[in-house]
Phi, psi and omega in degrees: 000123166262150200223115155262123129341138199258341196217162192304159149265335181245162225227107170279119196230131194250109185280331141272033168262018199232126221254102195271004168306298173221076134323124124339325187262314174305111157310130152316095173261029185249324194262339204274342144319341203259274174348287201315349159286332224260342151301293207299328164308295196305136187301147181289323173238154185247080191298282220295346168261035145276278173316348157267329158322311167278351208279338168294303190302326191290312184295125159271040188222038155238111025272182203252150139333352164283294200271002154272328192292312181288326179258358173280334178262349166284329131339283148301337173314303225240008169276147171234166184248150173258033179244000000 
């Protein structure tokens, strides 16, 4: 006994139709050139957005009720449904 599929099994993708400007993911490569000194300077870590960094994780009030209150309307404000 042989079993056909009733449905593709391969997932056809037309690779010219796909506009990689603007891609969200396509980088500037006319600019991303620019960067690399500005890389090679800038420090790998930033203590001071470490230490606030920890100093938030130490509080036990952060986030505060206010600032929960505030990204819950903005949530809600900006909800959509995917379904």
């Amino acid at each position: 006994m042989k079993i056909e599929p009733s449905f593709s099994t391969t997932t056809r993708v037309n690779f010219h139709n796909i506009d990689r400007a603007s891609s969200p993911a396509s980088p500037d490569y006319e600019r991303s050139h620019t960067l690399l000194p500005d890389l090679a300077v800038a420090p790998d870590i930033r203590a001071e957005k470490v230490a606030r960094g920890r100093a938030m994780v130490a509080d036990p009030n952060y986030p505060s009720q206010e600032q929960i209150k505030g990204i819950s309307r903005l949530l809600a404000a900006h909800w959509t449904r995917s379904a």
